[in-house]
C-alpha positions as CSV (number, residue, x, y, z in Angstrom):
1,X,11.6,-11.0,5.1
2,X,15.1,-10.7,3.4
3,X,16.3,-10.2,0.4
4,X,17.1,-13.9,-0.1
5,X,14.1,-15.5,1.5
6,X,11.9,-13.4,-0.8
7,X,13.7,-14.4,-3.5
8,X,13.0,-18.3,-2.7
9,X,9.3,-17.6,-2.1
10,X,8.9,-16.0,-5.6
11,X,11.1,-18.4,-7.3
12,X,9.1,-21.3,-5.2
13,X,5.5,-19.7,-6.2
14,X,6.5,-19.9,-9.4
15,X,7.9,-23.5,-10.0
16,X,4.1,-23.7,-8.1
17,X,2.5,-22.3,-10.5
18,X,4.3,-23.4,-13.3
19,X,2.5,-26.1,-15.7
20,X,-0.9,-23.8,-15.3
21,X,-2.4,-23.5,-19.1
22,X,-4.7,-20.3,-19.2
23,X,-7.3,-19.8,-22.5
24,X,-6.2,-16.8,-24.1
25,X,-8.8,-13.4,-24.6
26,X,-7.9,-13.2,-27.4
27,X,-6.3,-10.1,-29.2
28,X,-5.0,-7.6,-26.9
29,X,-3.1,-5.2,-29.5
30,X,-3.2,-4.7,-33.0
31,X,-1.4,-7.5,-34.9
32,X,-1.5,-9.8,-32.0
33,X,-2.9,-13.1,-32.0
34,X,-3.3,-13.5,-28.1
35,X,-2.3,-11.7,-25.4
36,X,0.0,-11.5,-24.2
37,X,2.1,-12.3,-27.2
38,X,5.6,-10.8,-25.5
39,X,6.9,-9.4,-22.1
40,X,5.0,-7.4,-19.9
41,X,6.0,-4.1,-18.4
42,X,5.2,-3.2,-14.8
43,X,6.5,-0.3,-13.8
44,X,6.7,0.3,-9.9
45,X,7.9,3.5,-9.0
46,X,9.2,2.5,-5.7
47,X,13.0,1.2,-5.3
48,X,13.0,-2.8,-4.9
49,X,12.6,-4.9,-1.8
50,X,9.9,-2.0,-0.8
51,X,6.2,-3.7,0.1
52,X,4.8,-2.2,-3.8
53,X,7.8,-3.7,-5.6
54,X,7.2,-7.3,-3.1
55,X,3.7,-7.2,-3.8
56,X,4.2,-6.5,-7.7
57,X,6.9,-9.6,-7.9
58,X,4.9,-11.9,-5.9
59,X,1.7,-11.2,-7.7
60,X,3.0,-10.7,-11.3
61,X,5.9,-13.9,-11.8
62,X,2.5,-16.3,-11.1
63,X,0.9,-15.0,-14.0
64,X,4.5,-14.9,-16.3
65,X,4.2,-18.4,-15.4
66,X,1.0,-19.1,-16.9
67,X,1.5,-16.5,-19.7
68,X,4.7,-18.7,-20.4
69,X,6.3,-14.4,-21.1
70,X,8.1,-12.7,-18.9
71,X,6.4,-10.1,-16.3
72,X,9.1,-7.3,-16.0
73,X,9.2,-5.6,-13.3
74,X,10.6,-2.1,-14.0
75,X,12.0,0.2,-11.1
76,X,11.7,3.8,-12.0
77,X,11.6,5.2,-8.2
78,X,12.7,9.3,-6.9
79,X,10.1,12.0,-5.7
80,X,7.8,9.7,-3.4
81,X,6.3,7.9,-6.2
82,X,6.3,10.4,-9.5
83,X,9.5,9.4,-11.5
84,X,7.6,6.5,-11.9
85,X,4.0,7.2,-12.6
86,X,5.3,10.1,-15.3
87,X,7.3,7.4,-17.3
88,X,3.9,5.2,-16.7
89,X,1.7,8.0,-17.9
90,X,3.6,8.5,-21.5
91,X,4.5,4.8,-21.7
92,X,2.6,3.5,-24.8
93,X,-0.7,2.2,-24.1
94,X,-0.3,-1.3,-26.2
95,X,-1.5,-3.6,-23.3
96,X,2.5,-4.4,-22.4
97,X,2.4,-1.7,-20.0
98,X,1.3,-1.4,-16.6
99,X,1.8,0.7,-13.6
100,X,1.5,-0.5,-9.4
101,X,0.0,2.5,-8.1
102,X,0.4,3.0,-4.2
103,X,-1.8,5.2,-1.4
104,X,0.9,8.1,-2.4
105,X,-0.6,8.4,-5.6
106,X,-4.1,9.4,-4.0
107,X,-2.3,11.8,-1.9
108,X,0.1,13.5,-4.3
109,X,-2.7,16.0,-5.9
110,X,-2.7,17.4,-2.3
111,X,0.2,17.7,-1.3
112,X,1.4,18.8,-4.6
113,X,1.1,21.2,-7.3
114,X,1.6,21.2,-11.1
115,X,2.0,17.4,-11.2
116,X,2.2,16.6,-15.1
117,X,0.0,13.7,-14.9
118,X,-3.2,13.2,-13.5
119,X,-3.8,9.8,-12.1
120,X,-7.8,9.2,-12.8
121,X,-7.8,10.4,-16.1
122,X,-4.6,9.4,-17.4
123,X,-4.6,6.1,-17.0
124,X,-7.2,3.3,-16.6
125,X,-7.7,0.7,-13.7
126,X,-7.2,-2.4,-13.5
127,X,-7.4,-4.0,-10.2
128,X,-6.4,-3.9,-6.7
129,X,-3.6,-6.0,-5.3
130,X,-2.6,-5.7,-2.1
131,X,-3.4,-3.9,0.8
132,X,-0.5,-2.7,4.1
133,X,-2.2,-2.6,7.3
134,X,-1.4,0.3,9.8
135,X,-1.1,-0.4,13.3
136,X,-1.6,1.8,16.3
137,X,1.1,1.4,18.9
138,X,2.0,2.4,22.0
139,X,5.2,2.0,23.8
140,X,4.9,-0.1,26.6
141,X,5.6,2.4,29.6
142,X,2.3,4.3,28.3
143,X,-0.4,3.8,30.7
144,X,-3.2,2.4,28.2
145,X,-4.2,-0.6,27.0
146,X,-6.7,-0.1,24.0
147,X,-7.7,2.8,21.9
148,X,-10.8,4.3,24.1
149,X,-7.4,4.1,26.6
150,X,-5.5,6.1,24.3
151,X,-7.8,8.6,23.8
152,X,-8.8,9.4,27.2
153,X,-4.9,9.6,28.0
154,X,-4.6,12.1,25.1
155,X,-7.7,14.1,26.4
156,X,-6.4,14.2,30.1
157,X,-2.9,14.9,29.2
158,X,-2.9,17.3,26.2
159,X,-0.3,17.7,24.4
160,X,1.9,15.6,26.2
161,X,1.8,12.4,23.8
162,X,3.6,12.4,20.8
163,X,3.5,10.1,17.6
164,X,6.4,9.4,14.8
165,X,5.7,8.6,11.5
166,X,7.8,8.0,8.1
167,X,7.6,11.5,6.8
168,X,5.3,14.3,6.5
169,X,2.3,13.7,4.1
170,X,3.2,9.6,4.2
171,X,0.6,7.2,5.1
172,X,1.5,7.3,8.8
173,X,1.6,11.0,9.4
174,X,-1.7,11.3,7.9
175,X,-3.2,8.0,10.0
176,X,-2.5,9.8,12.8
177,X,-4.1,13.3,11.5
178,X,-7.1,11.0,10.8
179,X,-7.2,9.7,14.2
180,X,-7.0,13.1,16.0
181,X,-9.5,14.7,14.0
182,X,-12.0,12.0,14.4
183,X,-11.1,11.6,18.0
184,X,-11.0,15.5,18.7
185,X,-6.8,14.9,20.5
186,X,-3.9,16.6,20.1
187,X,-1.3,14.7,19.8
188,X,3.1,16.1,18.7
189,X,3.3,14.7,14.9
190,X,7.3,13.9,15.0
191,X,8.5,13.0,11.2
192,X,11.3,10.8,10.3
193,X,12.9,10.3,7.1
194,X,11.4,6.4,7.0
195,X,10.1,4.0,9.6
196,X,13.0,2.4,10.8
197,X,14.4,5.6,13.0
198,X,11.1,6.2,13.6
199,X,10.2,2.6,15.1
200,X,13.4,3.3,16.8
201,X,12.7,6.8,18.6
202,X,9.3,4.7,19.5
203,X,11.1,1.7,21.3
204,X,13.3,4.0,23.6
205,X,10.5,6.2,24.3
206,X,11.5,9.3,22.8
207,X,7.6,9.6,21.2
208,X,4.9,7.2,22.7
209,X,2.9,6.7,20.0
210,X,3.0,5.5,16.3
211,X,0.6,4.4,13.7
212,X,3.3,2.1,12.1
213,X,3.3,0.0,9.3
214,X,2.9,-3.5,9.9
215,X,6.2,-4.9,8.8
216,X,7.9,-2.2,11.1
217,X,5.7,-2.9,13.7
218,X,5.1,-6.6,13.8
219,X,8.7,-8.0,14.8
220,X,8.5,-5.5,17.8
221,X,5.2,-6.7,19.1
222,X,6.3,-10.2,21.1
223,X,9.2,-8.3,22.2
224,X,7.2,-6.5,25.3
225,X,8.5,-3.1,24.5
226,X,5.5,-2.3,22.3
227,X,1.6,-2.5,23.0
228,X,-0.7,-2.7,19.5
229,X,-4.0,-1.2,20.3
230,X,-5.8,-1.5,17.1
231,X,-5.7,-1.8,13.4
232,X,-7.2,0.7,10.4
233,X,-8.0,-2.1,8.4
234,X,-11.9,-2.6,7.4
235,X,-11.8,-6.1,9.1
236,X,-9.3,-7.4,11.4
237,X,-6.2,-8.4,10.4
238,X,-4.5,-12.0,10.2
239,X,-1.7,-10.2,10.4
240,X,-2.7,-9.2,14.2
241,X,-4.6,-11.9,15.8
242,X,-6.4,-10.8,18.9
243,X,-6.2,-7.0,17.5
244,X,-9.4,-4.9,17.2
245,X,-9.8,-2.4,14.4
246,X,-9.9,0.8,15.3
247,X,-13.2,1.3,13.9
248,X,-14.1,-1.4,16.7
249,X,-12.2,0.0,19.4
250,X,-13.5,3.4,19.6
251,X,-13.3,5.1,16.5
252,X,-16.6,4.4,14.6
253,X,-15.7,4.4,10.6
254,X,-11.9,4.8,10.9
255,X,-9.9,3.5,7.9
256,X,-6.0,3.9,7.5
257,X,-3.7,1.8,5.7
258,X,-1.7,1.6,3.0
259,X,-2.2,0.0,-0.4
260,X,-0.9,-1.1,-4.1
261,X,-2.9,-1.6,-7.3
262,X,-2.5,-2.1,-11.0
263,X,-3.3,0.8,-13.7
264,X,-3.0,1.1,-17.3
265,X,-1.9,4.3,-19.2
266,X,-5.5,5.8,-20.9
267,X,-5.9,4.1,-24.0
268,X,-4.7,0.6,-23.1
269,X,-7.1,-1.9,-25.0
270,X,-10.3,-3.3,-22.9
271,X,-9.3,-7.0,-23.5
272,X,-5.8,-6.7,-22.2
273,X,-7.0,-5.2,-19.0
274,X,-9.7,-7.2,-18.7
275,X,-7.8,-10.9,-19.1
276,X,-4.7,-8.9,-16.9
277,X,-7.2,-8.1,-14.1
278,X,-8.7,-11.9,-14.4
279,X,-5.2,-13.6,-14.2
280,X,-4.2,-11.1,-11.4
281,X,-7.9,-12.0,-9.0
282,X,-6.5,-16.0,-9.9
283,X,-3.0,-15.4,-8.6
284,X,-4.4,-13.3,-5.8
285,X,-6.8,-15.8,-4.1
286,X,-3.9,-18.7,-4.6
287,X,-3.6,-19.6,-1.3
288,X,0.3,-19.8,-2.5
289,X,0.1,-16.1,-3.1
290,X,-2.2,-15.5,0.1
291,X,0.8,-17.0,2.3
292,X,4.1,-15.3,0.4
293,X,2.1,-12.3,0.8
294,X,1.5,-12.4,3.8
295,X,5.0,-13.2,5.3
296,X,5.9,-9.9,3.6
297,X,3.7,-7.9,5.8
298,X,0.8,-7.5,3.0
299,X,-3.0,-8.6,2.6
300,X,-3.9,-10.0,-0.9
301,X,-7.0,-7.9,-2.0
302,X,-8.7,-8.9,-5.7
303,X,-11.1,-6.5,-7.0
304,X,-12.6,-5.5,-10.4
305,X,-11.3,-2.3,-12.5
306,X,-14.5,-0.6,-11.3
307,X,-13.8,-1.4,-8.0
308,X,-10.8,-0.1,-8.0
309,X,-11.4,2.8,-9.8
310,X,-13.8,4.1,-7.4
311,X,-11.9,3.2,-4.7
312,X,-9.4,5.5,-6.1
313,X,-10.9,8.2,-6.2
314,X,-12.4,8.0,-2.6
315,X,-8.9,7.6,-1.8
316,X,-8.0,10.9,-3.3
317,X,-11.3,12.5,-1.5
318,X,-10.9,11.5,1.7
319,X,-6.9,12.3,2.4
320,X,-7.3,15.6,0.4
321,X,-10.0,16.8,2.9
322,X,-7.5,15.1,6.1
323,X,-4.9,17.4,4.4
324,X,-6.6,20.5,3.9
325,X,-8.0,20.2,7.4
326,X,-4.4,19.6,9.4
327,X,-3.0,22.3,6.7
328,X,-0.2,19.7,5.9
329,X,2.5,21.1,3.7
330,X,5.6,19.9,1.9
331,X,8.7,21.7,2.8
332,X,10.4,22.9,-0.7
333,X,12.0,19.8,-2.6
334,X,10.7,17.6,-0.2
């Protein structure tokens, strides 16, 4: 999606949306009548016209529309997702303030050290928003066809294949450490600095294997260069018609994709996150929402704060014992 159309499906949800009347909570902060009673802050720390920054303007201007305040969203990007959630963590926690929290936020604490904020205890959730399928793929000169394929390639031929991701400790590199210690394969972990080279290396064969994001992936698919095998979603995809899950396929309980939700810095009053998280499971099962989001290569996924919470901290769980395991380390200043 480009920069322009993206533009016309937000400005086009809105005008959608626009006319909506929503009962307020009632008071949100002190000395409000309802909430909210001025602009709301989100803060994504990601640089716009990434998925986390499409998925917080395509999910937040539906509900500025109903609010009739403006949703704000504020770019604080630099250090894979910190710059931001350190502003987000001191930011003051008077229910106009809100953070879009990604999969890099789960792994961080394991990848990282001395990180001055910690992300279950200093803030509060709110809900889930969207989640970014992964997708195994193959380039089309590799002998297999499905993911039982794969891994009987990888088993016969070890340590011949070879699979590109985004960037050490990113959510591809650590799909595919996943996959090869559930599977028991060796497979060449090849990092890029982002997916496009990476994608690229992929369609003239210089690594066979990738466990891509879907936007990266899905333009390539129709093409014949590429082969999609399966994706880590819990349920299949309607981004990938006809494509198993991996957990389907051959891998019994494999999850891996990536993922955006809303937080609140710790102290945030109940009522604001409580009508926020409402407004956001409205917007999110609008089957307006449903469709912008997924032309921009993301699944709509509504949720309660518990929910969320909990999922966050499996999150954290289950890639800090993938990292541990495949000793994955940062290279300094990485």
């Amino acid at each position: 999606m480009t920069d322009l159309t993206r533009r016309r499906v937000i400005a086009g949800l809105g005008a959608a949306c626009a006319g909506a009347v929503w009962p307020a909570l009632g008071s949100a902060a002190k000395g409000d009548a309802a909430w909210p009673a001025r602009p709301v802050n989100f803060i994504v720390p990601f640089p716009p016209g990434g998925p986390v920054d499409t998925t917080a303007r395509l999910s937040t201007q539906p509900m500025a529309q109903r609010w009739s305040e403006p949703a704000v969203v504020d770019n604080k990007s630099g250090a894979g997702g910190i710059v931001g959630a350190q502003f987000a963590a001191k930011a003051a926690p008077d229910g106009y303030n809100f953070f879009f929290a990604s999969i890099h936020h789960a792994v961080l604490p394991s990848l990282r050290g001395g990180l001055s904020y910690d992300i279950t205890t200093d803030f509060a959730p709110v809900g889930m928003a969207a989640l970014f399928p992964i997708v195994v793929v193959v380039h089309a000169g590799l002998p297999v066809h499905d993911i039982e394929g794969l891994i009987a390639y990888a088993r016969e031929h070890p340590g011949k294949l070879s699979y590109g991701s985004s960037g050490t400790g990113g959510g591809t590199h650590l799909a595919g450490e996943l996959f090869c210690s559930m599977t028991g394969v060796k497979m060449q972990h090849v990092p890029y600095r982002g997916s496009a080279p990476a994608m690229q290396d992929l369609l003239g064969g210089q690594v066979q294997v990738m466990f891509a994001d879907g936007p990266s992936a899905m333009p390539h698919l129709n093409g014949g260069k590429l082969r999609a095998l399966g994706v880590g979603n819990p349920e299949p995809s309607a981004l990938f018609p006809g494509v198993p899950t991996v957990a389907a396929a051959g891998v019994p309980d494999y999850e891996a994709y990536s993922w955006s939700g809303i937080l609140a810095p710790r102290g945030t009053p109940a009522a604001a996150i409580t009508r926020l998280n409402a407004d956001l499971v409205r917007v999110l099962n609008d089957p307006a929402t449903a469709r912008a989001m997924l032309a921009a290569g993301a699944e709509p996924r509504a949720g309660t704060p518990d929910e969320f919470g909990a999922f966050l901290r499996a999150e954290i769980d289950k890639w800090g014992k993938v990292i541990k395991t495949a000793g994955i380390k940062l290279e300094s200043g990485a």
